[in-house]
N, C-alpha and C positions, 0 to 999 in steps of 0.2 A: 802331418805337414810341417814342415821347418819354416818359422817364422824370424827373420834376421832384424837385430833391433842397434840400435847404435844410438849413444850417450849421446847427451846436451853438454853445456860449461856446466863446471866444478869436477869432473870425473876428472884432471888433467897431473899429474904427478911428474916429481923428479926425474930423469931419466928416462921418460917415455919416448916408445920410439926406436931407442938406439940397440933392441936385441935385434930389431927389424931388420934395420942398418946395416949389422954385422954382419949377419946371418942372409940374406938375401940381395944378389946381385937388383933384380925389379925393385927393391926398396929404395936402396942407392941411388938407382936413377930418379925414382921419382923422391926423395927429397932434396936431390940436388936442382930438380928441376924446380920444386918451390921454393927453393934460396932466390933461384933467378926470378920467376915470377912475382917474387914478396919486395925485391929487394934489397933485403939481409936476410942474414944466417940464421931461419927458425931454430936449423938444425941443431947450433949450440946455446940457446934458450933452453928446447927441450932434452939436451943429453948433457948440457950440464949447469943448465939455471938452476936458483933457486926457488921456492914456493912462490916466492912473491916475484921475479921475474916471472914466470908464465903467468902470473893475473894480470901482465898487463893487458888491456882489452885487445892492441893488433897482436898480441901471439897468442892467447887463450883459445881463441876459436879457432883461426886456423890449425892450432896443433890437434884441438883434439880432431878434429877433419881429418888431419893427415893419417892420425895414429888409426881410426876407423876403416879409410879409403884403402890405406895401403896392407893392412893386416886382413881386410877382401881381399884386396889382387894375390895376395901372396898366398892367400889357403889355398888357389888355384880351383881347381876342381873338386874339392873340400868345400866350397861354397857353392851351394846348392839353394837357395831361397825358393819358398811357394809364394812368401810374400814376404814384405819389407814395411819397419817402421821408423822415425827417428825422432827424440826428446827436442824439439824445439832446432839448435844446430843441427842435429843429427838427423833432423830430416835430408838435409843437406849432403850429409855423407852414404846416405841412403839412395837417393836421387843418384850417386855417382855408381853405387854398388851394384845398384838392378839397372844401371844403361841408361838413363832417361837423361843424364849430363855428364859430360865428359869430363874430367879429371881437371885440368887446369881452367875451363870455365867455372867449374864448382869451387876450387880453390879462390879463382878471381872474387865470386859473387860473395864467400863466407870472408874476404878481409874486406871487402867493402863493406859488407853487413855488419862487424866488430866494432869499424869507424864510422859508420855513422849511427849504429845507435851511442856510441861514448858521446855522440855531438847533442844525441835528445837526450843525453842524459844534464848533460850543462847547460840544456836551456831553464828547467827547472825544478827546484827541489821533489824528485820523489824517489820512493823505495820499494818495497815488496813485504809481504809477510808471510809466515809459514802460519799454518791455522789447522789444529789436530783435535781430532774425536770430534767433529760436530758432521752433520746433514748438510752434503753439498747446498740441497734448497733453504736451510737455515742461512748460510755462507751467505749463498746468493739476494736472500733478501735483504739481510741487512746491510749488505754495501751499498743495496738499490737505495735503505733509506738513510744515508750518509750524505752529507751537503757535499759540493769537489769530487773529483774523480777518484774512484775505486771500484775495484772488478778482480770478480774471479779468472785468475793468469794462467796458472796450471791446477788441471786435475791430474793429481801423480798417483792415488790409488784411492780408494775408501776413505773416509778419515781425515786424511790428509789433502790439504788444497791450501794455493799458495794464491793469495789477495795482491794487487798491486796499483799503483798508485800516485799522487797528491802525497806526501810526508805526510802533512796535515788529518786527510782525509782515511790513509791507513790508520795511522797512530789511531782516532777517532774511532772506526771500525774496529781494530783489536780491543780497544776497553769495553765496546757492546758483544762482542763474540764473546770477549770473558764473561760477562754478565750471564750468557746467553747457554752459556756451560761448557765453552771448547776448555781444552784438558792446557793448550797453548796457543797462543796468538803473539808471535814472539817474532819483533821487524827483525829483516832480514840485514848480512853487510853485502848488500851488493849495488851497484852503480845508480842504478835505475828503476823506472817500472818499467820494466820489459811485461810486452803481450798485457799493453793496455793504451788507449787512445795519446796519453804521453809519447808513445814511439811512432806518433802519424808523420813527422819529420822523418823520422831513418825510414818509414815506409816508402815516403816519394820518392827518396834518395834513390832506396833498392827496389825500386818497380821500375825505373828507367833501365836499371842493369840488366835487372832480369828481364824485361820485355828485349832489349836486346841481344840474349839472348838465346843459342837457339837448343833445342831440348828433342830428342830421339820419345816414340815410343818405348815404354823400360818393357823390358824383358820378364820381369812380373807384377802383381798390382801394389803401390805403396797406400799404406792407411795416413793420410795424412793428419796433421793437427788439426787443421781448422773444421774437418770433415766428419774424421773418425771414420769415415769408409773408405775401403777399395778402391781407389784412384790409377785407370791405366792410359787416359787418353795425356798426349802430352801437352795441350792447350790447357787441361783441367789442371793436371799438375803446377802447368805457372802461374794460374791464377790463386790456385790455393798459396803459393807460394809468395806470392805482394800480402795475399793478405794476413799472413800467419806473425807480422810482426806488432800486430793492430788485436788480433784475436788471440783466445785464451788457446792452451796446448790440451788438447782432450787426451790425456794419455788413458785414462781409468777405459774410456770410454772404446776408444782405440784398440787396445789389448781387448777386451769384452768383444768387439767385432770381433779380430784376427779366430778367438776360439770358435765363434759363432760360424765362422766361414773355414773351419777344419782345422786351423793351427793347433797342431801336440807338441811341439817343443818349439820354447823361445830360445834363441843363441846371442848372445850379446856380442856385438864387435867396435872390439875398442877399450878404452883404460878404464877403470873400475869395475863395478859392480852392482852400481846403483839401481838400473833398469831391472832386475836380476828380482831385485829383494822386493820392486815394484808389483812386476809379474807375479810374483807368490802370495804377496796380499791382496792382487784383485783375483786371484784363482787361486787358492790353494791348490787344488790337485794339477795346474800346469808342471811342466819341466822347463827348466830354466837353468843354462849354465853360461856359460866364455867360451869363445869361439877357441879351440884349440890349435897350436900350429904344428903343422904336418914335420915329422922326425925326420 
């Protein structure tokens, strides 16, 4: 069974996008129709920014979104899902992939969702931390006995699990994780604590949009973050959806269902590779490659 998986932020690079462009009339339209939608020119952000132009937070997500979305539409009948996963944003482009939202509602919801978590991020000092070679329930207990907010954010494979946070209250928890024998506990550079009670703000914000609105039964079942299971009714999918910017990304957890429920090859869609290398260290014997485009 083909399981279709699509990046979060940081997969986002120079140039992305623009073979899409070239190469496919369907692509064209729909980036021309997210200039309008956004509007300004994602398009020349991603086909000719640099690094640090695409980190801003309103082009970050929405590009990697498009690069996902529209690299679906155009395998055409080459995209074949039994089921569907996405890394945090990516659930988002997933959600567009297998039907359950339409293309320019999903574009709408993921720049809303960019801007207002950049707004929880300005209300108060926090960050994230990467946390390797320890026991997810070692992780988890000792955030529990940390004074301020901290919590386990994403489980990305084995091993690896990314804490988030209070500045304060991470920094704190990476010096007992060292203690504790993680191999690193090393704060991250990114905005915020994202997928921790710090983004209960961008929560409210993006639970108005999304209850607004309106979402199709998907065409197959997505494993969501908050869940880690099977998700095909479309009321369940919006709810998991308010709450996944509050809740940790069960990705470990997630992939482990998908095999458990038939999945033999994961296909990644979209810019990197990271999901890729994921899949292989919580399964070594899965298949895991990039979605290829059709000659």
């Amino acid at each position: 069974m083909n399981a279709y998986i699509f990046p979060g932020q940081g997969a986002q690079f120079s140039g992305m996008g623009l073979d899409l462009y070239e190469k496919y009339t369907e692509a064209q339209d729909m980036f021309e129709q997210a200039n309008d939608i956004l509007g300004f020119s994602i398009t020349d952000v991603m086909f000719q920014g640099s690094a640090e132009d695409l980190k801003e937070t309103k082009v970050t997500q929405p590009a990697i979104f498009l690069h996902s979305v529209i690299l679906s539409k155009v395998l055409g009948d080459a995209f074949r899902p039994d089921m569907v996963a996405g890394h945090s944003l990516g659930e988002f482009s997933a959600l567009v992939a297998n039907g359950a939202l339409k293309f320019e509602d999903g574009l709408q919801l993921v720049s809303k969702r960019a801007l207002a978590m950049q707004k929880a991020c300005d209300i108060a000092p926090s960050t994230m931390a990467a946390v390797l070679s320890l026991e997810d329930a070692v992780v988890e207990r000792i955030c529990s006995s940390i004074d301020g907010v901290v919590v386990p954010a994403n489980y990305n494979c084995p091993g690896q699990l990314v804490i988030s946070g209070e500045t304060a209250a991470v920094e704190a928890a990476c010096a007992k994780l060292k203690d504790a024998g993680a191999r690193r506990a090393l704060v991250l550079p990114v905005g915020g604590a994202f997928h921790s009670p710090m983004m209960e703000p961008a929560r409210e914000e993006l639970a108005a949009a999304i209850e607004n609105t309106s979402f199709s039964e998907p065409n197959c079942p997505i494993y969501q973050n908050v869940t880690a299971t099977a998700i095909s009714s479309a009321g369940e999918i919006q709810k998991n959806l308010i709450a996944q910017l509050t809740s940790p990304v069960r990705w470990t957890q997630s992939v482990q269902q998908m095999i458990k429920d038939g999945a033999t090859n994961f296909i990644e869609v979209g810019p990197g590779k990271v999901l890729q290398g994921l899949v292989k260290k919580i399964d070594p014997n899965a298949t895991a490659s990039s979605a290829e485009l059709p000659e």
